[in-house]
Each structure stands twice: as C-alpha cells, then as structure tokens.
ZATITOR-944555 format. One record per residue: residue in three letters; x, y, z of N, C-alpha, C in turn. Coordinates in steps of 0.05 Angstrom, whole numbers, plus 5000, padded with zeros to 4 digits. Layout:
<rs>
ALAXYZXYZXYZ
...
</rs>
This chain:
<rs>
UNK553978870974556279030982555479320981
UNK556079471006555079841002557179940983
UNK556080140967556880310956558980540973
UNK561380570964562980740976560381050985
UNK559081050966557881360969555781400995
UNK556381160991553481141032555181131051
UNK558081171049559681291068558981651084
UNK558281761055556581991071554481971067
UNK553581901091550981851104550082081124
UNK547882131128547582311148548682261172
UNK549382011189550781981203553382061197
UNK555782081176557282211175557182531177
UNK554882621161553282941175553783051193
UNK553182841214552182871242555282911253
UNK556082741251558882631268561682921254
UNK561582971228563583241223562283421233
UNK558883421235558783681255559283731275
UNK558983511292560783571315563583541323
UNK565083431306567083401306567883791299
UNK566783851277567784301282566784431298
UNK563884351309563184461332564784491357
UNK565884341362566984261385569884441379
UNK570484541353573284701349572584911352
UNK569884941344569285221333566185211348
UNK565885281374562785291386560585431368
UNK561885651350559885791332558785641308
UNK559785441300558385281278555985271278
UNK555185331257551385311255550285001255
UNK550484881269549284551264546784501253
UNK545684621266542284701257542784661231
UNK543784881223544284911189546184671180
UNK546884651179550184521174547384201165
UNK546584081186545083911185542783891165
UNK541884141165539384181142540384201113
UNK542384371107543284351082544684181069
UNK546284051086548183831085546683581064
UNK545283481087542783331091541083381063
UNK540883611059538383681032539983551008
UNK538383260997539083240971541183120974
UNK542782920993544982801001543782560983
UNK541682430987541682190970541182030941
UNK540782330924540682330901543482330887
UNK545882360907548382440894549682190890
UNK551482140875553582060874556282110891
UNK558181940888560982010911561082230908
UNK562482300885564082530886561982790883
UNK559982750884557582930890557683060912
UNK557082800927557082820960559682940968
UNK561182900967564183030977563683340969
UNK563083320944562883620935560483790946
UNK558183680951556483830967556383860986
UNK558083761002558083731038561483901030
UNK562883941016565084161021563884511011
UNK561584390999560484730992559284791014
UNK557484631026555384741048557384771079
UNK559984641078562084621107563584911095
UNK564084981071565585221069563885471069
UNK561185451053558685681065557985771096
UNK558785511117558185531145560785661164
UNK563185571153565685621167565885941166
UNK568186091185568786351178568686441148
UNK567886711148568086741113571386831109
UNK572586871127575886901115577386681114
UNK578086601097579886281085582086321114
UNK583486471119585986371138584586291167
UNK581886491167579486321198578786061186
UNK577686061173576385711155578185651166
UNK580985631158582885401155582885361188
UNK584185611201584685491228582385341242
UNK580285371240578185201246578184851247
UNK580084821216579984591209581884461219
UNK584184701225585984531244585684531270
UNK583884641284584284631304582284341311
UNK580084331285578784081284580183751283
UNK582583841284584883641263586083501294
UNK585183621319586483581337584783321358
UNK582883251344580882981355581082811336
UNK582882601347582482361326580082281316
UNK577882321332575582241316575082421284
UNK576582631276576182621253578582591234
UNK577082391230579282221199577382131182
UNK579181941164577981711148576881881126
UNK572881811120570981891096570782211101
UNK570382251123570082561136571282741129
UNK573882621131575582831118575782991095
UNK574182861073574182881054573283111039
UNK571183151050569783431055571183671059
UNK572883671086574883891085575883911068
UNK577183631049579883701030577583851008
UNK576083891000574683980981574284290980
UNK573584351012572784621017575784771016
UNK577584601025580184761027581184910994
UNK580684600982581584660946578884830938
UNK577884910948576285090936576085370943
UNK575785440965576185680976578885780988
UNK580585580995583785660988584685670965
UNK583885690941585285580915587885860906
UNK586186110917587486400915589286470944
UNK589486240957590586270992593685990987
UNK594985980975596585660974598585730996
UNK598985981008601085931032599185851055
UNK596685861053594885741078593485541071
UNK593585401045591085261045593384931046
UNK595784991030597384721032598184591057
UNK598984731071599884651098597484481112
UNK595784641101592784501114591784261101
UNK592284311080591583941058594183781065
UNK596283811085598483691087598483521109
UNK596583691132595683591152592883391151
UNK591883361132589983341126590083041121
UNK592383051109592782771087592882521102
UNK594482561133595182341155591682181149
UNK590182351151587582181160585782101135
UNK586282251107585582121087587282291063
UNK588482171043590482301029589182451015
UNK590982671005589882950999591083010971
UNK591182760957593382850927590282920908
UNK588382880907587383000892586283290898
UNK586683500915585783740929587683900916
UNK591183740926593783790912593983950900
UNK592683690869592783810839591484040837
UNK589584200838588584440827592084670837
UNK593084550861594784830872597284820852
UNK597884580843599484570823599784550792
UNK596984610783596584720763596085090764
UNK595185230785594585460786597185620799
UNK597985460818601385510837602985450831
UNK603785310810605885150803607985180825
UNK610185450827611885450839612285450866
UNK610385580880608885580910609485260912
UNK607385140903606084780902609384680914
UNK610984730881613084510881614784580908
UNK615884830915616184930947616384760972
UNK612584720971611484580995612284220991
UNK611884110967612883950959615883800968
UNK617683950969620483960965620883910995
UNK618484091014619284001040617883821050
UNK616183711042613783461048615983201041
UNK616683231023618883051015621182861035
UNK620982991052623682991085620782931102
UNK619182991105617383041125617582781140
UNK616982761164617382561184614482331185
UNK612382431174609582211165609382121139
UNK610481851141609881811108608081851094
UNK605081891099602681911091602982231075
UNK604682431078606182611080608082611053
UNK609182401058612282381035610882261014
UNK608582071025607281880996606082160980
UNK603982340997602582520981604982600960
UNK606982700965608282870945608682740915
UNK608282390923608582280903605382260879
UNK603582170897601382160885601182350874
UNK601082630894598782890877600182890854
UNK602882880838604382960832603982780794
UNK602482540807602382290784600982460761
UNK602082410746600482480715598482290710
UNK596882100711594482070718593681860732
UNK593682070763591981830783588981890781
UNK588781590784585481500781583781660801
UNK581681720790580181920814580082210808
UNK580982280798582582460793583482620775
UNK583382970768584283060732586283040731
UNK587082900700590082880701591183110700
UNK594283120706596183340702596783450671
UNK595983590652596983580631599783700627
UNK600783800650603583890648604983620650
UNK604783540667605983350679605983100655
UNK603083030647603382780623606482990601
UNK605883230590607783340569610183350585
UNK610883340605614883380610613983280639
UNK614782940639614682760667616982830677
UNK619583130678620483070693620183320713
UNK618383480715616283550734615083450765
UNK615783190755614982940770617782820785
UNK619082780761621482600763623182740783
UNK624583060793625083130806623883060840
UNK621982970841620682890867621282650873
UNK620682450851621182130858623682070860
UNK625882240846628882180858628682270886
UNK627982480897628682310930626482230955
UNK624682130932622681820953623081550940
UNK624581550917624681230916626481090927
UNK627181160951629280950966628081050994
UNK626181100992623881171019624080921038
UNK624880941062623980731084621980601091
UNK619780771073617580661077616180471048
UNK615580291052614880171016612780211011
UNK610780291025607880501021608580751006
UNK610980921011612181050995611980990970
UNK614780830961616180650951614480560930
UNK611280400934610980330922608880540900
UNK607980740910607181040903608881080885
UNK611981120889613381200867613681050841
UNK612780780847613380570824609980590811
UNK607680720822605480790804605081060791
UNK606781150809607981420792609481370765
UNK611881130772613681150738611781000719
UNK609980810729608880700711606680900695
UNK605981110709604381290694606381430672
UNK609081500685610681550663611481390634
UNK611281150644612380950625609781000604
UNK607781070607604981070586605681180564
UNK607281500571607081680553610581720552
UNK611881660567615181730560616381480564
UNK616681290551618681020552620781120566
UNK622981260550625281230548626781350579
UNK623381610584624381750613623881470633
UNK622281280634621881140645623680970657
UNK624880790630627280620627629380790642
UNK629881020644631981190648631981170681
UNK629781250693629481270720630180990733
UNK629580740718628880500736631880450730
UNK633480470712636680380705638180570729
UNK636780810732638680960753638080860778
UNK636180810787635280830815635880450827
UNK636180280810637280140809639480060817
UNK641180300797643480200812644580380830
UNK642580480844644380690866641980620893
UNK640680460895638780360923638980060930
UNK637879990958636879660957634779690950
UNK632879880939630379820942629279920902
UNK630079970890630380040874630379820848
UNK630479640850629579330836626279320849
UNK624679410867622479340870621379540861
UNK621779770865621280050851620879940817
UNK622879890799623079930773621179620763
UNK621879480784619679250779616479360773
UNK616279380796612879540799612079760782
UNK614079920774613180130754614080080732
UNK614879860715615279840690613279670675
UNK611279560704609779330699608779270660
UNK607579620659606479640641608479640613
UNK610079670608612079660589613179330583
UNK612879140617613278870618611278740600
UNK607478880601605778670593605378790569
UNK607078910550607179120526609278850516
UNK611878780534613878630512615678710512
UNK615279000522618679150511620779030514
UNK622678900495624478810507626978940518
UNK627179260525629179420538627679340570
UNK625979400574624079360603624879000612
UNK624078860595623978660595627678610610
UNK628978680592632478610604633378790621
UNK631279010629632879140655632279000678
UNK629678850676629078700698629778420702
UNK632078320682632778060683631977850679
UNK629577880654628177650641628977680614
UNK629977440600630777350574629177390550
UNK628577640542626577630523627977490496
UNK630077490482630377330464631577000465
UNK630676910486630376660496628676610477
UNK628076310467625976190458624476080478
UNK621776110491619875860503617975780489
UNK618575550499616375310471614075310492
UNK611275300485608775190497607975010492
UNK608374760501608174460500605074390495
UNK603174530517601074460512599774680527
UNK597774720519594874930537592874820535
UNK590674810561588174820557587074890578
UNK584874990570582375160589580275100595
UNK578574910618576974790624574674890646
UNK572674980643571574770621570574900591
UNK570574870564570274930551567775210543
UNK565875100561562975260556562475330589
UNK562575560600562175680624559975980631
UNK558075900650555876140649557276350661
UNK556676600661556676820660556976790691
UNK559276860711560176880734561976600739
UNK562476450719563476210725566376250721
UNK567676040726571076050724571775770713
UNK574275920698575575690679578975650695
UNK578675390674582275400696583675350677
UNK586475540665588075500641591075410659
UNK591575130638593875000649595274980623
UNK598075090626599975160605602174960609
UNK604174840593606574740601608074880583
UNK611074920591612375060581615174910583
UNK617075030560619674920559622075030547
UNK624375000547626575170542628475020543
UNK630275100519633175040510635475070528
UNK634475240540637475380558636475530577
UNK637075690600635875680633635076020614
UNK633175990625631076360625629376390647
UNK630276660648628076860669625976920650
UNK623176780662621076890645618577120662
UNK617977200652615477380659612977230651
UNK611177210663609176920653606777100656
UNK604677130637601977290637600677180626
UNK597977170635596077070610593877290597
UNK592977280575591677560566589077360554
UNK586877510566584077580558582977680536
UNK581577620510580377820491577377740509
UNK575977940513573377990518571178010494
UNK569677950495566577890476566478120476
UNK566878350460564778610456562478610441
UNK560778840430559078840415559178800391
UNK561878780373562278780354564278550345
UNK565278420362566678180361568678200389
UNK571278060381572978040397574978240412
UNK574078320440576478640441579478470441
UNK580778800444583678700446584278590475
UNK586278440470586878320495588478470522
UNK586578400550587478530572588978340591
UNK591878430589594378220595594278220633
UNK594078010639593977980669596577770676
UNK597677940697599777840720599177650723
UNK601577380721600477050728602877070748
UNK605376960736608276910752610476950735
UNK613576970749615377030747616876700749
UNK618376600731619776350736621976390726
UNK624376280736626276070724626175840705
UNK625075780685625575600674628875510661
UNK628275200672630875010659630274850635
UNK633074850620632874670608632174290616
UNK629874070606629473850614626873820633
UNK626774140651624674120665622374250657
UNK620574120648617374430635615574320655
UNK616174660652614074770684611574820671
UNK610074680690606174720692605775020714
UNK604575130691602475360702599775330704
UNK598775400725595375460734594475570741
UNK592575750728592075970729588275920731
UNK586276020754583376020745582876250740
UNK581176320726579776620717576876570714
UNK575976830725572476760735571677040710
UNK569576930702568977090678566377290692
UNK565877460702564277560717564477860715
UNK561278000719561078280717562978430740
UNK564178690729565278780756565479170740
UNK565879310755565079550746565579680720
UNK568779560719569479660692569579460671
UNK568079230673567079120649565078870647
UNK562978890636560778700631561578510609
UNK560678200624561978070613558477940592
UNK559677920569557477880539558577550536
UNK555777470531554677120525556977140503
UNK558676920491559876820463562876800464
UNK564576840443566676720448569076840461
UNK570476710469572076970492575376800486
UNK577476930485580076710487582076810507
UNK583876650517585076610538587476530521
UNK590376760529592576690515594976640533
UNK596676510528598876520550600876730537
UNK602676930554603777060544606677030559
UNK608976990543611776880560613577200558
UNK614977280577616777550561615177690536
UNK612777790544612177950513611777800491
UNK611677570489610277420463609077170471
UNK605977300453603777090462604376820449
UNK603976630463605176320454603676180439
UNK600476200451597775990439595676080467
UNK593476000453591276000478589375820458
UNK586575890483584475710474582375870468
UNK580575740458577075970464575575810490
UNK572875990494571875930516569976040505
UNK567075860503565475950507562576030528
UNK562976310530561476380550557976380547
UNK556776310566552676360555552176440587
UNK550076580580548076590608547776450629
UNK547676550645547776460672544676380676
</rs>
C-alpha cells in the first residue's frame, strides 16, 4: 500500500506548477521545479507539504495580498484540488499569518478542494477575534465543506494537527459555533460536530452532557449528533451519557457464556468472540468488547471497541459475534503472549477470555 507522502511526488511538482503558471505566466517553473524537487524524497508528509509551501511562497509575488490573488485566481481550474492543495494552505498560514483579512477568505476558498482546518488554527490562536468573525460567517455559508471547516478548525484536538490550548481550557469557544451547525442539512457537517463534542467530552463532561441534552431536544437530528459525540463517555460507562442516550445502565445483564476461538493465534490472525447474554426485564444495551494488548511489561489497559446496540428481552439471550484480527497497524504492534478479550454491556465489563498470541 503507498504511503500518503508519495502523494507529493514530483509529478504533483509538475502538475501545481502549472496549474499557477497558467494564473500567473510569471511563475518561475524552472525554479519552482528545481527547488521543489531538491530533497522531496527524504521527507516525510508533513515535510513535504511544508517544503513545497516554503519554496511556492519564496516563488509567488513577495506581497501576501499578490500571493494570495494568485492563488485565487489559481482556484479557478478544477484541476487544482485534492493533495495539491495542500501546499497553498501552508504558504497561506505562513506568510498570511500577519495578513487574516486576506489570508482567511483564501483558506476558505481553499477548503472546497481539501479542508483547511489545520492552516485555520494558527489564525485563531494569533487572531482570535478577526478568526471568530470569519467563522460566524462561514457558518451560513452555502458549501458545506465551508460550514464543516468552522467546525473542525475549531476542535480542541483534531488529529493532524496542534491542539487548541484555549479551546481544550474553556470548550465553549467552540460551543458557540456548534450551536448553529448541529442541525446542519448536511450530516458531513453534523457528523464534524459530534467529533467536535466528543473532543469536548475528554476534558469537560458536564459541558458535554449539557450540549447533547440541549440539542436533543430542540432538532431531528440531534440524537445522532449526541450519539456520535458522547461515544467516548459511552465506552468510559458514564452512566449520565449512558441514560441520555437511552440505554439502561442500572439494568442487570447476565453473561451466560463467552468464548474466543481459537485459543492460540499467530500474529495477523483472527479470533472470533461469541458472547450470550441475558436479562430480567427489557434493556437498551450498548454492547462493546475491550482488548488488553501484550505490552512490554505485561498487560496494557484495555482499548474498548464498538460491537452493537440491542434491545434485549426478558426469556430471549441474544448471541453476539464479534471477529477481531490481531495484526500490526500503525498505531500499535501487536507482541507474541497473552492478550484478553472482554465483553463490555452499558459500561461494565461482564467476563472475557485470554488468547494466546505467537509468531507468525
């Protein structure tokens, strides 16, 4: 599988140079191509983005409000979108950073063809009030790619990205924005705002709970909103999260039986955990199963994964099946020895099994 970072490739080089040439006949390509190019494949992503927005903002006009129009006027061939873009958003947050009545409008336009919430953040840690401004009208804006940015740039910590430290200390910074996109028409929106509360829910519960109880009950869309962004508070237990979303946390469910087959599995293999479950009286359950991983030093803590959502009745116990493939993947290497698999009902783990893992 390629690496995102061989997205800029010299063929990408090639293709944004002409893509400004063609805005701007004066572009140095010659150059543009040689420096670009110099040392492109020793980098990493965010290398590459960052060296191809230093050597595109060295080449462009030296006055930021010429740069910019350049870029918009570049903005006017669909052929540049997508990886390409990316580059601009860099040079803009960099050499606009002292320019935010010229440089946002331009990361706004920018975003249709690859979103621009991380360029955002620097204007709203250095602009704060400018930022929130442009914000407030992006918000209405007629492209959702547009209405989502206001949500993203805005997240106290999206991946990719420095977090907001204003924003983690007083989420309602934030919260002012997501009251009027979470009933967004669009659920690309919609669902932006619900990884937005869930970043809230990390560090402010109660602002959290607060948003999903309101928005709730004043949208149709607003049960999928508080669903999706409380996720994390769901695979925590909380039982306030837990009863805003209509699952029975002081229900009793009994776990009839578990097991995880096959017992001993190599290193990329998959096991299949089958749970039965049972209840006294009808409950909404939240159904997860949680992972402790083999570390170096024994058993980590366990990382709770999304299984299903049920109705259980009383008389009927429902079978769950769940496979899980124990395999390397970026953010974690999977170690030879003992590993366990738990079932988790509404926030309390029921029983699980071990599994032992060896070499492939």
């Amino acid at each position: 599988m390629a690496d995102f970072k061989d997205e800029f490739s010299p063929a990408l080089v090639e293709r944004l140079g002409d893509e400004i040439a063609q805005a701007w006949p004066a572009f140095p390509r010659e150059a543009w191509r040689a420096r670009a190019g110099e040392g492109l494949a020793d980098l990493r992503l965010l290398e590459r983005v960052a060296h191809l927005g230093r050597v595109l903002g060295d080449l462009l006009p030296p006055s930021f409000p010429e740069a910019a129009r350049v870029l918009h006027d570049a903005l006017g061939s669909p052929a540049l979108d997508g990886w390409m873009t990316l580059p601009c958003g860099w040079m803009v947050a960099e050499r606009g950073i002292d320019e935010p009545e010229v440089a946002l409008p331009l990361l706004a336009a920018l975003s249709p063809r690859f979103s621009s919430e991380a360029t955002v953040r620097p204007f709203i840690q250095r602009h704060p009030e400018i930022t929130y401004r442009h914000l407030r009208e992006w918000a209405s804006h007629p492209d959702h790619e547009v209405r989502r940015l206001v949500s993203e740039c805005t997240r106290p910590r999206l991946p990719w990205a420095a977090q907001l430290p204003t924003h983690i200390a007083d989420p309602q910074l934030g919260v002012v924005f997501l009251d009027m996109l979470f009933d967004d028409p669009s659920e690309y929106v919609r669902r932006s705002v619900a990884n937005h509360l869930n970043d809230i829910s990390k560090d402010h519960r109660e602002v959290a709970l607060d948003c999903a109880r309101r928005w709730g009950a004043a949208s149709t869309h607003g049960e999928f909103v508080a669903r999706h962004g409380l996720r994390t508070l769901v695979k925590r237990g909380d039982p306030e999260a837990l009863g805003l979303l209509g699952y029975a946390h002081d229900n009793t469910v009994t776990l009839d039986a578990i097991d995880c087959t096959p017992p001993v599995v190599a290193i990329g293999g998959q096991v299949t955990l089958t749970a039965v479950l049972s209840v006294a009286e009808p409950t909404r359950a939240a159904i997860d199963y949680v992972v402790h991983y083999q570390g170096a030093t024994g058993l980590k803590a366990g990382k709770v994964f999304k299984l299903t959502s049920r109705d259980l009745r009383p008389g009927h116990p429902e079978t769950i099946v769940r496979r899980h493939r124990f395999r390397h993947v970026s953010i974690r290497t999977i170690r030879p020895g003992r590993h366990r698999i738990e079932i988790q009902v509404n926030g309390r783990v029921l029983g699980g099994c071990d599994i032992e893992v060896v070499e492939g």
